[in-house]
C-alpha angles and dihedrals in degrees: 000000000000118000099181123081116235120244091266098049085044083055098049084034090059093038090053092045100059087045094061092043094053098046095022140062119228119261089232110117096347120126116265116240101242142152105006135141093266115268128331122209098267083055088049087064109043089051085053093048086052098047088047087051089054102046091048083044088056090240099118132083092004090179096043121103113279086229090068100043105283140103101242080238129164116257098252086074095070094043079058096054097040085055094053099044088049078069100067136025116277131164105262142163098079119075105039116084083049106051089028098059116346098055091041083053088052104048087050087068121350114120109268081246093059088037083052093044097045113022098070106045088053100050089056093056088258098132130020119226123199122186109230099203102133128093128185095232088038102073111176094336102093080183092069105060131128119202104121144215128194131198114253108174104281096356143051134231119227121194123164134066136260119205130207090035104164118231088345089145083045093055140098097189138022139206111216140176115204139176097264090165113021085182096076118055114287104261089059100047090070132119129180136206153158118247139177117253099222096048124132111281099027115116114181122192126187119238107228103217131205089252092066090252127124101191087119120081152184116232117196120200112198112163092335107168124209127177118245088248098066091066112108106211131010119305106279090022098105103107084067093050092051098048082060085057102049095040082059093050089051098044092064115100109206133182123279108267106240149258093080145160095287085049094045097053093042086060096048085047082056108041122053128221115207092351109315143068116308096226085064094074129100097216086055104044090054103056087042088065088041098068085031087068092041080057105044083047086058093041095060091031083051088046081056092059094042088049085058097051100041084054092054089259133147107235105229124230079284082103092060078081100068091053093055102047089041103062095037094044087053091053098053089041092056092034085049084047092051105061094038089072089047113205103359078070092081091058125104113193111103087214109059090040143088115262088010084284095306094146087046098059093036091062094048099044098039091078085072093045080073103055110036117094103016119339124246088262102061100034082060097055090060095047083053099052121019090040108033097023110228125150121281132253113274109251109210092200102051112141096358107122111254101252083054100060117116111263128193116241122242 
């Protein structure tokens, strides 16, 4: 494992650097951006104009083909960057999904006509992408799901729903994967496309969460038509397309959700137990090392995945691991925070509470850390298996055509 940055990484890190402090504001005593109902339009356009001042800047899509706007740089480049602008407060909750893993999926096999139409505008902030995988019978197993398309002539025909799709009613475009042959076992009676997001057919409502956001969303798909040559991949060869998808959604290393250990501390420095302050006392202390531990563990497991890139290497399913200590570490520290206030905890106005509601909204949103993504369930079956080596799971439904899967009755 290598700490240091090389000469040239110095060189970007410094670069980066003097771009965020000359177009952002430090994160250091601002408020942090917390529980909301999802962007307005005025956010909408902040997070635009800064994606648009990246890009101009050459700090977007680093990796990415200079033709297209990049710089063809190694991906330790954009780790670099992510770590700098974590740093200061930027529009963000846009972009990422699309140029994190519907724009990569694209570029692996999209025409260079679709790859000159799309990729730009989306790089500048331009258009917004979302990825509708998720289906409501479909749990965890992408491979079960049933939204449908049919071959009409040069078309197909779409009809289902897909659910938690991010910043769907935000998006001008969408990625899918969709049945197009029930006869042959489900992860070869895939197809996948591109589709635009305001086509006939396509109804998108907005999920109201606990926290009080709407970013999730329910897409409906009734008689939506889209032409053969937006398909991306051969026809049942959706389950490879996908994986593309999902490898880009778990390289991305992203910060650490809040509220965490910092956090944590700055709130039992604030609030007092039997009299004095909070962080006095030896139960405390104690759980606050513990997580302290949990995130020095990520920090060096995280440096792992940074050396590899920064030697031109792949990181294996090991990063699976961040993802899973992460989400279930910021559960326990809201829900720890939480009762450590007593009953102002139950209060949701940012105003009236300690750290504007962060541990509020840490502990409302955190169910969906967990699932996002890829749930603990599965993220601990790679790790099983693909890390430590151990025997799948048996699949009770290997090789048996998909109509003719066992269903429960209603």
């Amino acid at each position: 494992m290598d700490f240091d940055d090389t000469p040239d990484e110095a060189a970007f890190r410094a670069e980066a650097r003097a771009f965020l402090q000359a177009n952002a504001d430090p994160k250091a005593g601002a408020r942090p951006a917390l529980r909301g109902g999802g962007l307005d339009a005025a956010g909408v356009q902040r997070c635009k104009a800064w994606q648009a001042k990246k890009t101009a800047a050459g700090m977007a899509g680093l990796t990415w083909p200079q033709k297209f706007g990049g710089r063809e740089a190694s991906p330790i480049l954009q780790v670099i960057y992510n770590q700098e602008e974590e740093n200061f407060t930027v529009p963000r909750g846009l972009f990422e999904i699309g140029l994190g893993m519907c724009i990569p999926t694209m570029m692996a096999y999209a025409t260079p006509e679709q790859l000159e139409r799309y990729v730009g505008p989306a790089l500048r902030g331009e258009e917004v992408w979302c990825q509708l995988f998720s289906e409501p019978a479909g749990g965890s197993d992408l491979a079960a799901l049933r939204t449908r398309a049919v071959r009409d002539g040069a078309d197909w025909v779409i009809d289902g729903q897909k659910i938690w799709t991010s910043g769907a009613h935000l998006s001008d475009f969408g990625i899918v994967v969709v049945r197009t042959d029930p006869n042959v076992p489900k992860h070869e009676g895939l197809t996948f496309f591109f589709l635009d997001m305001k086509a006939p057919g396509v109804e998108i409502r907005p999920i109201h969460q606990a926290s009080g956001a709407r970013h999730f969303n329910e897409v409906f798909f009734t008689g939506v038509r889209i032409p053969d040559a937006q398909r991306l991949g051969g026809v049942g060869q959706g389950w490879k397309v996908s994986l593309t998808t999902l490898m880009n959604e778990r390289l991305a290393v992203g910060e650490t959700p809040r509220p965490d250990v910092e956090d944590l501390l700055a709130l039992t420095r604030a609030l007092t137990v039997d009299g004095q302050p909070a962080i006095r006392d030896a139960a405390v202390r104690e759980r606050i090392a513990t997580w302290y531990a949990r995130s020095q563990g990520l920090k060096f497991t995280r440096f792992r995945t940074m050396t590899a890139l920064s030697r031109g290497e792949t990181p294996g399913p090991e990063n699976a691991i961040a993802k899973l200590v992460n989400a279930s570490k910021q559960q326990d520290i809201a829900s720890f925070g939480l009762d450590l206030m007593g009953n102002a905890g139950l209060a949701l106005d940012d105003d009236l509470v300690e750290a504007y509601g962060m541990f509020q909204a840490g502990l409302l949103s955190s169910p969906s850390l967990r699932i996002a993504g890829g749930s603990d369930e599965i993220l601990r079956n790679i790790i099983a298996e693909r890390v430590l080596g151990m025997p799948p799971d048996i699949r009770a439904d290997k090789g048996i055509p998909f109509n003719r899967i066992p269903t429960g009755t209603r």
